[in-house]
Steps between C-alpha positions, in 0.01 A plus 500: 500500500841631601390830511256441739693318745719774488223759567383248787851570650554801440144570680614275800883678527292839482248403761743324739685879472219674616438262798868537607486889475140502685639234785876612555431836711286302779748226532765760571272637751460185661872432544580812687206433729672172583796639528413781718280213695803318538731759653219622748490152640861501528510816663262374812655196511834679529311691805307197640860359493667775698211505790561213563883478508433784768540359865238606754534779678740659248494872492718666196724801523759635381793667667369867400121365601645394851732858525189671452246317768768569770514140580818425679675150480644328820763193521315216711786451810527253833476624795148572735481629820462255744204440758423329784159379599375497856160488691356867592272633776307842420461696797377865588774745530566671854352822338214318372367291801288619793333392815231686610454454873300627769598895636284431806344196706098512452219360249494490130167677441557550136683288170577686228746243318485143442760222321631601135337905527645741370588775737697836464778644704325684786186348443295390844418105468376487848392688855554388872329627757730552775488742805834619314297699316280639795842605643679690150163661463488609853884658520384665177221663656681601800787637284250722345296603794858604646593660181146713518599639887854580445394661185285757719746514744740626291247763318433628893882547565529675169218727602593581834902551336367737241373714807792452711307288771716201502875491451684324153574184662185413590381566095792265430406211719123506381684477133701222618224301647275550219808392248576137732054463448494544142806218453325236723164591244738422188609168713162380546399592165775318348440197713100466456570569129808193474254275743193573229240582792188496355240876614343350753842360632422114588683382212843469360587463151703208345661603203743309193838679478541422159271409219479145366271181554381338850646189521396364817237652734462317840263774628180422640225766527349550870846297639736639747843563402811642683772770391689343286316232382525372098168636314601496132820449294468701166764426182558720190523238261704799283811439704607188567794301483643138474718311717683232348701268729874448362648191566892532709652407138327796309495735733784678453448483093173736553579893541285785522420629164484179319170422252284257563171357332198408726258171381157581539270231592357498099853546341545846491854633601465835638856705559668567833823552658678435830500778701727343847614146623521432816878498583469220747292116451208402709603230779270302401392454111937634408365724290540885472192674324493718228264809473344553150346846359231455278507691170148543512142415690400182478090474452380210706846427721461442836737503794566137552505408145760171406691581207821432307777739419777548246809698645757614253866492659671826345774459303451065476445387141394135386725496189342139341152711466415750182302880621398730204357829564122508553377698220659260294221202605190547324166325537368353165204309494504409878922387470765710606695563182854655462574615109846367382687670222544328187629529137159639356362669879400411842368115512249466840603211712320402805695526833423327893550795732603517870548780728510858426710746699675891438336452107658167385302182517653130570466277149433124557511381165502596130759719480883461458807712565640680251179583302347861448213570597280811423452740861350788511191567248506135479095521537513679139562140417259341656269786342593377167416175510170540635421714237630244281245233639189743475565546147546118425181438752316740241 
């Protein structure tokens, strides 16, 4: 009986042996797949962790990674030029403005040109009949009927010379004659030409001395008019200038040569500067009037045109204000953006801008003195995060 309860046991030590050697590699195996489990998920939550200790608008770089983009740094100081804001008048240059009148009392018998055309300098935009034109195109055929006699005048004398019928004097006064005729032709040419009298010379030609639009056109066809009388008024719209009326207290803060900023009717601000001020004031209003040069043409301005202007008085500073340069404002997501330098990089921060003048612009809010501030290749920023957010998006 002993013996076989020590067989028994023996059988169940041996067996439980065997099931330990069989089981203990897959258990092992099982571990380190926890364990490597365990560390993975440690890992992304070490990354979840950092994302979100990032700020927004973050980029990262290091000093050698900022050295080698070219990205300068600027210091964020007070001090922005200072403008003054006053109502503006566009108007047509001297050079730019025309009246076309009448050359000659008689009737308009043709229109070639009505309000807002088009017309080109030398261009014909009407015809009067006039007996002006009866009269240039009758000298002009008398000069050259005169011009045809004393021409074979002269070719007589130089016959008869050549055979020693008629003295020298009398070839020299046939010359002489015939030169005076042939200048009187060139007059009347020059005059029928200037007066635009048409072949069959009833007509006179009204021309534009310049090229530009019509902008106002009291002609009537079939009407009388006399010489002198207003028939068109013709603007280029590529030169004109604005007028701005300077209060007494200003006036002697505006020179010529200082920048100014135009407001267009839909917000644009379109560059000028003032080209003269009127050294005296107006009697009436006490205000002198400064000239302003536009820095460019102006699609859809009119003479007449209310706007406002912003003078800058050289050399006058508004020291409680902040400017930066202007490549250093970038436009992220719709918001003007200016990239302040950190620890880690460049952290965007979102800025309320003002004016702009000579490459600086005025800084309302979100930025303080004393911080830098990445310049030029700042937009190398701005590139980087917007890769940044595509790759998230995806």
């Amino acid at each position: 009986m002993n013996r076989r309860k020590l067989a028994i046991i023996a059988g169940i030590a041996i067996l439980a042996a065997a099931l330990l050697i069989l089981l203990w590699p897959d258990s092992e195996a099982e571990t380190h797949a926890e364990g490597e489990e365990h560390a993975e998920g440690e890992a992304h939550a070490g990354e979840e962790g950092g994302e979100a200790e990032r700020p927004e608008g973050l980029v990262l770089l290091t000093e050698e990674q900022i050295r080698s983009a070219e990205i300068e740094l600027a210091t964020v100081q007070t001090g922005a030029a200072v403008e003054l804001v006053f109502p503006a008048t566009v108007a047509a240059s001297p050079t730019a403005s025309a009246r076309i009148d009448a050359r000659a009392s008689g009737v308009v018998r043709s229109v070639g040109k009505t309000l807002g055309d088009y017309v080109r300098q030398g261009e014909t935009v009407a015809r009067i009949e006039s007996a002006d034109a009866a009269a240039l195109a009758s000298q002009l055929s008398a000069a050259r009927a005169r011009v045809t006699e004393l021409s074979s005048a002269y070719e007589r004398e130089r016959r008869l010379f050549e055979e020693n019928v008629t003295a020298r004097q009398d070839l020299e006064a046939a010359r002489a004659n015939l030169d005076v005729a042939r200048s009187e032709l060139n007059r009347a040419q020059a005059a029928v030409a200037a007066a635009g009298v048409s072949g069959d010379g009833r007509s006179l030609a009204v021309t534009s001395p310049l090229a530009g639009r019509v902008t106002a056109a009291p002609i009537v066809l079939g009407s009388f008019v006399d010489a002198g009388e207003e028939l068109y008024r013709v603007v280029n719209p590529n030169a004109l200038q604005v007028e701005v009326a300077l209060p007494s207290e200003d006036a002697s803060r505006i020179q010529p040569g200082d920048e100014a900023a135009l407001i267009i009717g839909d917000g644009r601000e379109v560059g000028a500067r003032v080209r003269s001020v009127t050294p005296s004031l107006d009697p009436e209003s006490r205000s002198a009037t400064a000239v302003l040069s536009l820095s460019r043409p102006i699609p859809g301005l009119q003479p007449g045109a209310f706007l406002q202007a912003r003078i800058r008085p050289s050399g006058e500073v508004d020291q409680t204000r902040i400017a930066v340069p202007e490549d250093a404002v970038q436009v992220l997501e719709g918001r003007d953006v200016v990239f302040v330098r950190t620890e880690r990089g460049f952290q965007a921060r979102e800025v309320q801008t003002g004016s702009r003048s000579a490459g600086m612009v005025t800084i309302l809010s979100g930025l303080e003195p004393g911080w830098r501030i990445a310049s030029d290749n700042a937009f190398l920023l701005k590139a980087e995060l917007e890769k940044e957010g595509a790759t998230h998006g995806h």
